[in-house]
N, C-alpha and C positions, 0 to 999 in steps of 0.2 A: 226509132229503130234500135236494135240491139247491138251488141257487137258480135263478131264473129267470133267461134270457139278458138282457144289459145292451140297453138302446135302442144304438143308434150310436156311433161311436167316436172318439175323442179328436178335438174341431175344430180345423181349423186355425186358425192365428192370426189371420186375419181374423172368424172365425167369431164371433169376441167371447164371447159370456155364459161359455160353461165356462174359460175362459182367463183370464176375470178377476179380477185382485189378481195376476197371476205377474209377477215382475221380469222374468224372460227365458221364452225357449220355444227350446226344441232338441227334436230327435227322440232319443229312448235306444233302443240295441241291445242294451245287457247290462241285468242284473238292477239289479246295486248301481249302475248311472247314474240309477236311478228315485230314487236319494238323495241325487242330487248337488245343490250348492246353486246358483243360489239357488231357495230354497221358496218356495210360496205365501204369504202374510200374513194371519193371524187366522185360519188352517185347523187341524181338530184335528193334535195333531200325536203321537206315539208319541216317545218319546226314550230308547233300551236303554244301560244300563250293561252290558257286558259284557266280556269275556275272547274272543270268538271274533266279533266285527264282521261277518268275512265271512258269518257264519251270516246276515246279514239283507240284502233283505228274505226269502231263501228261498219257501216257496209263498207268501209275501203278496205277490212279486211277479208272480203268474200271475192269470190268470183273472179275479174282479170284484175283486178287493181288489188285483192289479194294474193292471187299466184305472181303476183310481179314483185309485189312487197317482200315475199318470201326466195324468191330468187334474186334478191338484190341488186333489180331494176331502180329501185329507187328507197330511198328511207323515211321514217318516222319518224319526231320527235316530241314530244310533249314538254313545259314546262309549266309546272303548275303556280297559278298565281299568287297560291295563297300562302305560299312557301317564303313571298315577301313583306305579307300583312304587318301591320302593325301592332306589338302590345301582345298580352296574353293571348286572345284572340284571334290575334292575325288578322287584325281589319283591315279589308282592302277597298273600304271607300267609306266616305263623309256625304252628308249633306250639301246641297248645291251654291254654288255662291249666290246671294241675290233672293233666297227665298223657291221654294216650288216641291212638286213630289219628288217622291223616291231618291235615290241614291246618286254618287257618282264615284266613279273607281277614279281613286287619287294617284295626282301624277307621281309622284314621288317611289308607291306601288309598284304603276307600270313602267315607270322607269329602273325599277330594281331588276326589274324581268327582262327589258329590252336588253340591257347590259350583259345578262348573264345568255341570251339567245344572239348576241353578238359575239361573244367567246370562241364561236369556230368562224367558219369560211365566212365573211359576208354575204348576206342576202337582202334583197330588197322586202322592206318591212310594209304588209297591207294589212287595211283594218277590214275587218266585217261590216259593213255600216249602211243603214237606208241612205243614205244620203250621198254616197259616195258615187264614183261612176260606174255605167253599169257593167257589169262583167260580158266581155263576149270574147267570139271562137279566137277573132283575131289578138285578142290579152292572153289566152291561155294557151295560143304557139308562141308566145314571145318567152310568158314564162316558163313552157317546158324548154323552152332552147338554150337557158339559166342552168346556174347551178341551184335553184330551189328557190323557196320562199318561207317568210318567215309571217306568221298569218297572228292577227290578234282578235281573240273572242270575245267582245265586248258582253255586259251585263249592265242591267240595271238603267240609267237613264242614262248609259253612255261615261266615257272618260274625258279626264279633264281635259282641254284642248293645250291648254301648255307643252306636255309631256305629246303629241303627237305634232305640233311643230318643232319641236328640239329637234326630233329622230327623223322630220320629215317625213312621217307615215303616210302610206297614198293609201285612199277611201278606195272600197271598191263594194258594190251595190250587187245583190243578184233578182232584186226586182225591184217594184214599188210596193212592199208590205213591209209590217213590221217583224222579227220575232221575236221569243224571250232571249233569246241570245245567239253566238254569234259561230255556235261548233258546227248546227246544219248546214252555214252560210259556209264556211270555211270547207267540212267536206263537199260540198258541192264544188269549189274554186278545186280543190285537189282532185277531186274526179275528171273535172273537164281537163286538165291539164295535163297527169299523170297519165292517161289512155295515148296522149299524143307521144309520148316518150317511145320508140323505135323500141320495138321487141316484145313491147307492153299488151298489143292485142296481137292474134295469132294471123292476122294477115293484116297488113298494114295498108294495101290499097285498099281496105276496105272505107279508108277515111277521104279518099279523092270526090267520090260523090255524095258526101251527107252534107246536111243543111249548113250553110254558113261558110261550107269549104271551096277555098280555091280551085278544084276541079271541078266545083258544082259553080263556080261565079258568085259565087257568098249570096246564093241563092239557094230556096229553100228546096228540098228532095223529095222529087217525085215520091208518086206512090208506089208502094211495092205490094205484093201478089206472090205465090206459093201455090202446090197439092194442098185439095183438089181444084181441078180445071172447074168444075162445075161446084157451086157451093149457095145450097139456099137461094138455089136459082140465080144467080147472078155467074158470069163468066170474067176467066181471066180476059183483057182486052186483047184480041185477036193478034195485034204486031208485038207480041210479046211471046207469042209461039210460034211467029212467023221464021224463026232464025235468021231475020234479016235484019243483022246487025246494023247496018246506017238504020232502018228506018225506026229500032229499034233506041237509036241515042238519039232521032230527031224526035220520035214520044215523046221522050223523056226531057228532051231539053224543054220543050214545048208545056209538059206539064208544068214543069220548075215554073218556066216564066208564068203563066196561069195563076199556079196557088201564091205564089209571090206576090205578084199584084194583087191575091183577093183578100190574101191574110197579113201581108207586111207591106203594103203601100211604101213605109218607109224605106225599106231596100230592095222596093224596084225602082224607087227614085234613085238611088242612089246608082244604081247599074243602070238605068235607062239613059242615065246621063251621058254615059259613055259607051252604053253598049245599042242602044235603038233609036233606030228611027223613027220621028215623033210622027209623022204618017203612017207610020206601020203600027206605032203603037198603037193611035186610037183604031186602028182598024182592028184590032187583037181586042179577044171577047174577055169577059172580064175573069172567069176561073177556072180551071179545069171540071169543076165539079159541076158549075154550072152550064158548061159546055155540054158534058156529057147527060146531062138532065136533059136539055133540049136534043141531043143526037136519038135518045131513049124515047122522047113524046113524039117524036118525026117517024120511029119505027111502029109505034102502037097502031091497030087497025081504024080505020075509019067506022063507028059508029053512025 
């Protein structure tokens, strides 16, 4: 789903309430000026250890997680890694210990960087990493409810492990793949989190029923439907024009549980646990879509 459009747009400076705690106010025309200092005070704040800076903010500087940025809902930070390299060059990593390919970012490096991304408010320090745990809805309300986080882009065949037990850095995964590094992984962790930040989308109950959320039962979200009623011959489903609100949140609760069990077995186990009765469940058909497949061949005429 998408989000909903934002209320109105950055106030002027007279305007007062969304302006307030800013040091200064300018109008930004490029992307990376939405990063420039000085920042709002005591706002969550994002702070990327990286190797490629300009990579940010990229899509977080568009659309609501840009208009938030720019009304200093929340901030930006970059630090770039290479700024602690070693030597002429600025090497920020060696050869692996023990023999194998590619690189490794030396802890010595990322530890030059941790320190200087430690200099303001504490923040709890994640890496990007396949390996890590996976990122979900419930991590990324704990972290907007923070003052920020301080996020590390890994490269190459990964960093020394030394330097990420010192600082006690937590892994945080956003699937099972690889990629070449760690800024897509990290906007994705600041996307899903910053949208949750109060003010940030333009209606904020819009997040009670989407997948994963507490008003949904950390179940996943029906399907939705729009003009026109009629479309390529298929109809919107009839209690959805009905105006009859219960039966209307009985659909839908009904769909949830359906695609749930047909597409994430593992979080209807997890809510069947506590929320159904094992009678009732085997009685329940296995998906919404497959439900309505069979309601659809029931209607066809008899040949």
């Amino acid at each position: 789903m998408t989000d909903p459009a934002p209320p109105d747009g950055p106030q002027s400076p007279a305007a007062g309430p969304k302006s307030h705690g800013r040091l200064s106010i300018r109008p930004c025309l490029k992307p990376r000026e939405l990063m420039a200092e000085p920042q709002v005070l005591g706002t969550w704040t994002a702070r990327i250890i990286t190797l490629f800076p300009e990579a940010f903010p990229g899509i977080l500087g568009l659309s609501l997680t840009g208009k938030a940025l720019a009304q200093g809902l929340w901030n930006l930070q970059t630090i770039a890694l290479r700024d602690f390299g070693m030597g002429r060059h600025r090497n920020v990593d060696d050869t692996p210990a023990g023999g194998g390919a590619g690189m490794v970012i030396r802890a010595d490096v990322m530890d030059a960087a941790l320190r200087e991304a430690g200099r303001g408010q504490p923040l709890p320090v994640i890496y990007m990493s396949p390996r890590g745990r996976p990122l979900t809805q419930a991590r990324a309300r704990e972290l907007a409810a923070g003052p920020g986080v301080t996020l590390i882009c890994g490269r190459f065949e990964g960093i020394d492990q030394r330097v990420l037990d010192a600082h006690q850095v937590e892994e945080v995964s956003i699937g099972d793949y690889v990629l070449t590094g760690g800024e897509i992984a990290a906007q994705v962790l600041i996307d899903a989190t910053v949208r949750l930040i109060p003010r940030v989308l333009g209606n904020h109950d819009s997040l009670a029923e989407e997948s994963f959320s507490i008003g949904n039962r950390g179940l996943l979200e029906a399907p939705q439907f729009t003009k026109p009623a009629l479309w390529d011959g298929r109809e919107i489903p009839p209690v959805l024009l009905s105006g009859n609100h219960a039966a209307i949140a009985k659909w839908r609760s009904g769909e949830a549980e359906g695609l749930t069990k047909q597409r994430r077995p593992d979080l209807w186990r997890a809510y069947a646990d506590t929320h159904v009765d094992p009678a009732k469940d085997r009685q329940r058909s296995g998906a919404s879509d497959q439900s309505r497949i069979h309601r659809e061949h029931e209607k066809e005429p008899k040949r």
